[in-house]
N, C-alpha and C positions, 0 to 999 in steps of 0.2 A: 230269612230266605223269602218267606211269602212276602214283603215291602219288595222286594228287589224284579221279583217278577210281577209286580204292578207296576213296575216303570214301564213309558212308553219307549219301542223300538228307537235305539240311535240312529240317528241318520249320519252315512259314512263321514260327511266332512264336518259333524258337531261336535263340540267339547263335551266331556261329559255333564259338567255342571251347569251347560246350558238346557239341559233334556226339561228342566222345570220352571223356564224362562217366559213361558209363556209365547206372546208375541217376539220376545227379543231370541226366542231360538232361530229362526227365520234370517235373521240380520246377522247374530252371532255365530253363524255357519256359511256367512255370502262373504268368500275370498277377499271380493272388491270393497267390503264395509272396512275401515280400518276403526271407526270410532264411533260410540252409541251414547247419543243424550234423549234419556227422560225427562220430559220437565212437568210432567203429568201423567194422569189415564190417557190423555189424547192429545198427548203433542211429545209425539216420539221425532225423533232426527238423528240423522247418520253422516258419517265422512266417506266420501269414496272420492278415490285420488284424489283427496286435497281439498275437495268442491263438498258444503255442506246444503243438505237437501231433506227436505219433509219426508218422513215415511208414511205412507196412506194404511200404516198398523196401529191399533190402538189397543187397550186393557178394556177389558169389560166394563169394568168397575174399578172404581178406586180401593174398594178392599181387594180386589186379588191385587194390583199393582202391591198394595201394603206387603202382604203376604210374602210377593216374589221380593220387593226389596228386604226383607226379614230373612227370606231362606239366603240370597246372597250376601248377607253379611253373616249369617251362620256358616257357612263353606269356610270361610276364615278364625272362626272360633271369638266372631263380636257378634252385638246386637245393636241393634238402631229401637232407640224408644224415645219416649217423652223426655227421658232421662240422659238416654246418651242420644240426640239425634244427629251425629253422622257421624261417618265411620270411612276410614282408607283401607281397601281390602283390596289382598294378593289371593286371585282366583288361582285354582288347583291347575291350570295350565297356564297360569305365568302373567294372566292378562288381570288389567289395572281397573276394579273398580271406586268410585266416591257415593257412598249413598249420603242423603240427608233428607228426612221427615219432618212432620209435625213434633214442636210448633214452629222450627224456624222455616221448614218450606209451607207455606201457605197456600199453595196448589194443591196439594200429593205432594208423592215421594219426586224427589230428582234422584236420579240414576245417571251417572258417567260410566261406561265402562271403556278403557283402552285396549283393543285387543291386541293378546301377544302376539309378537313374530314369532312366525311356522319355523324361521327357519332363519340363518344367519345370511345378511342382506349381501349378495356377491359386489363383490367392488365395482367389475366388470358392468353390472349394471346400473348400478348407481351415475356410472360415467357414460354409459347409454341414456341416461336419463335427463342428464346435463346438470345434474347435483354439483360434481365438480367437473375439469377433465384430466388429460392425463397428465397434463404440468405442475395442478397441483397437487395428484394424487403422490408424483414425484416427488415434489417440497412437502407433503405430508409424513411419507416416509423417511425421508433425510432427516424431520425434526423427530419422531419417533428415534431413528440411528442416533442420533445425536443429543438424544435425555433430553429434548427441550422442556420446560413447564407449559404446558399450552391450556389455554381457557377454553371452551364452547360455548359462544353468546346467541341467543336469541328468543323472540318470543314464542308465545303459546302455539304450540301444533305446529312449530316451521321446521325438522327435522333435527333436534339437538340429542336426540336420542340415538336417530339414523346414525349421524356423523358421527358419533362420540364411539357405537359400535364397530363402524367402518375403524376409527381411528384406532381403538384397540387391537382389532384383527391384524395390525401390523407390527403389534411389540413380537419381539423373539417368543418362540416357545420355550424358552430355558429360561425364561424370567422368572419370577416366585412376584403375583398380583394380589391385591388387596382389594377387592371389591365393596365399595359401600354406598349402600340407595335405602332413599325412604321406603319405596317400593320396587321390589327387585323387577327390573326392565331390561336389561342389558344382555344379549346373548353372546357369551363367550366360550370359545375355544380354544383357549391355553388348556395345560395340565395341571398348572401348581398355581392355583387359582384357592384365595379363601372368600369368600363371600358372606357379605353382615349385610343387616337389614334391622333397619332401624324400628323401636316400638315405639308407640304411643304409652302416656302414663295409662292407669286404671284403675278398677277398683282392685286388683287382685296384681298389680305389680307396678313399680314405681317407672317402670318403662324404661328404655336405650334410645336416647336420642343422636343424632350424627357426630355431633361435638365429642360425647363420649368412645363413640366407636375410632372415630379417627384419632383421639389419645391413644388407646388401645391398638390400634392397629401399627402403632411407633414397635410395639414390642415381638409384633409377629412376622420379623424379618424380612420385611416385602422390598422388593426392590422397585414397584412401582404403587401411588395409593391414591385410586381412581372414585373418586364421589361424582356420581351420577347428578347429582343438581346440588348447590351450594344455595342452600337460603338463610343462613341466620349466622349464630354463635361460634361455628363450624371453621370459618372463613379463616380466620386467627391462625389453628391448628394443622388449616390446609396447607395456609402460608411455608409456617414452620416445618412442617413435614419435605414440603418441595425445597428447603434450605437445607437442612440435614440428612443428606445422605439419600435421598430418595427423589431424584432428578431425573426428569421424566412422567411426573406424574400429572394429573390433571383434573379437569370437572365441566361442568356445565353451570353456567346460571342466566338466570332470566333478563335477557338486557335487549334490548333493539337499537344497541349501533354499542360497539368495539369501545367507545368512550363512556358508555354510560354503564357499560359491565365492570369499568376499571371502577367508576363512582360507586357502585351499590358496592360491589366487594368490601370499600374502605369503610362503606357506612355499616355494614353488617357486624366489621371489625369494631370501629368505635363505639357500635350499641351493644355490644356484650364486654368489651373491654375497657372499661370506664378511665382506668391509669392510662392507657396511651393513648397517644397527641400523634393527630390528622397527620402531622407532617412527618413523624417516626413510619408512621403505616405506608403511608406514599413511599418513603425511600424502600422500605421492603420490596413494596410490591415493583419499585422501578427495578430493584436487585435480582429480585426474585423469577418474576413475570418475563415471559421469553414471546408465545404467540396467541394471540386472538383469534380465534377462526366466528365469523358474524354469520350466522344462518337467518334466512328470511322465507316465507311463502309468499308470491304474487296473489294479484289479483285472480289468477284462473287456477289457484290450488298449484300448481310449481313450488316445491321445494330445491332450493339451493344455494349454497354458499357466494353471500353476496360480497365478502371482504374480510381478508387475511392480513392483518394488523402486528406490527411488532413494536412490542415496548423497549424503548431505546434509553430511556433515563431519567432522568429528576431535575429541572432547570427551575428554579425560583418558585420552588415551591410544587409544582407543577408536575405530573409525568404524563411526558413526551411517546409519543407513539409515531409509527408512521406506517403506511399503508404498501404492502408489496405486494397486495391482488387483487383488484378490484372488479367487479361483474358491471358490465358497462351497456345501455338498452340497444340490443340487438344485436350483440357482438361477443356474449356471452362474456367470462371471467377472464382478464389479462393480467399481465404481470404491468408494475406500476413504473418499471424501468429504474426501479432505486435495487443497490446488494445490500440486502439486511448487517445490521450491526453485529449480532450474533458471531457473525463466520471471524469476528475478531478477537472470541472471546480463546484464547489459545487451549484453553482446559478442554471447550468440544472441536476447536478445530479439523482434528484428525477423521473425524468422522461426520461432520459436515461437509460433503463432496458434491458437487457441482456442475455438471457439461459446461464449457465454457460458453459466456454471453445466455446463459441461462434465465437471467432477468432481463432479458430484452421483450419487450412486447411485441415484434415481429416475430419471433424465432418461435416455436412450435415444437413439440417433441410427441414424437408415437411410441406406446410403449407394445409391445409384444403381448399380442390377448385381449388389449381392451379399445378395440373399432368402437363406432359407433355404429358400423355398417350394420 
């Protein structure tokens, strides 16, 4: 009891496990910060809307900086030393940090933290915002209705977390989800919701990696099985899962353009998969793979979906994609005036529905609630 009343006063909008952050409590309680990089005592930096910028806050010294990266990887139940130096830790309010020390940081400590969303992102303004607007948040839904397999490609910090949550917030509520992340990020609002989180190995357990969880999550009856980023071994069992009975499901992985997500998936596949041949993996994934949604960040910090891509098939080797929405400079995201191959496949027909001339790039649709006004 006497440790607990030697902590300093919270301040109303601080996490609690920021109270001993030192400088980073300041930044870790400013709404507008979304992301905090350490890369020393005295070269702290933050994201706000999008735009990353110096903070004129420092560490006294490099031993308390030490210290505070120690206590926050202790909040997690790891340590950062000479022995383990770095560590991926899930803070007690959801938010994502990376610590790593001497000897591979040669500065001081780096510190990443991501802070959690408060609060689940309303669609409504996402489309205020010009993420997407309301034609595709349309065609988002329809493929949600309609079990599509959809990917979310893009790179670092350009919103594939945003859209991956917007995208879930549209499955039914009577669905039974399967949630799996290396670090839990994703706020969701189903009921019947199971949620895994992947370990690292250790010295004190042999650890859970994604590859395993998504084997596992075959048996625990999900009707959808959503991996938050797809980087490695995984890839294969993604596949298979979205074949088998579980259509509608999805991921994220790291790509910057719709073409080169389809490449790194297949190489993820052939480097843990040693017996299958390039060309077996392609036909899958031409089989399998329904929509690409491409997220980008502009030059002024903009987040938004730049290209909605559909995989159409397997021609010589090859899988065929084609583009039905493309964000166009100054004109914001249109339809590409092609009707996706999908609406042919008669198994989702029924629930693929459409306003007629819907892919027309003139034609514009409003939906009830979401103005931009």
């Amino acid at each position: 009891m006497a440790e607990e009343q030697r902590l300093p006063k919270k301040k109303p909008s601080s996490p609690d496990w920021a109270l001993e952050t030192g400088p980073l409590q300041a930044l870790l309680s400013d709404p507008e910060v979304s992301e905090v990089m350490v890369n020393g005592p005295h070269s702290i930096f933050v994201e706000r809307a999008g735009v990353i910028e110096r903070s004129d806050l420092s560490f006294a010294s490099q031993e308390e900086l030490n210290k505070i990266a120690s206590g926050i990887a202790r909040l997690a139940g790891k340590e950062v030393s000479r022995k383990f130096p770095y560590a991926d830790v899930r803070l007690p309010d959801g938010s994502r940090a990376n610590i790593i020390v001497a000897p591979v940081a040669v500065e001081g400590p780096v510190i990443t933290i991501r802070k959690a969303q408060s609060q689940m992102l309303d669609l409504r303004n996402l489309v205020k915002a010009d993420f997407f607007d309301e034609k595709v948040l349309y065609f988002l839904n329809v493929c949600i209705a309609g079990r599509l397999n959809m990917i979310v490609s893009g790179g670092t910090s350009t919103g594939k977390t945003t859209l991956l949550n917007a995208i879930i917030g549209l499955i039914p509520n009577s669905e039974r989800l399967v949630i799996i992340e290396d670090t839990l990020e994703l706020v969701i609002r189903q009921d019947n919701v199971a949620r895994l989180e992947a370990r690292d190995e250790s010295t004190y357990d042999e650890g859970f990696d994604t590859k395993r969880l998504v084997r596992n999550a075959l048996r625990m009856r999900p009707d959808r099985i959503i991996v938050g980023e797809t980087r490695g071994g995984e890839a294969w069992d993604i596949l298979q899962a979205m074949n088998s009975g579980h259509e509608g499901s999805m991921t994220a992985i790291h790509a910057n353009s719709a073409t080169s997500a389809l490449h790194k998936l297949e190489a993820f596949v052939l480097i843990e998969e040693s017996g299958i041949s390039s060309l077996l993996v392609r036909q899958h994934m031409a089989d399998i793979l329904n929509v690409i949604v491409q997220v980008e960040r502009d030059a002024h910090g903009h987040r938004h979906i730049s290209e909605i891509a559909e995989v159409i098939g397997l021609k010589e080797g090859k899988i065929l994609t084609q583009s039905l929405f493309r964000r166009q400079e100054g004109q914001g995201i249109k339809s590409c005036g092609v009707t996706p191959k999908f609406l042919e496949r008669q198994k989702k027909a029924s629930s693929l529905v459409f306003p007629p001339n819907f892919f027309d790039p003139t034609k514009a649709i409003v939906l009830e609630g979401f103005t931009k006004k």
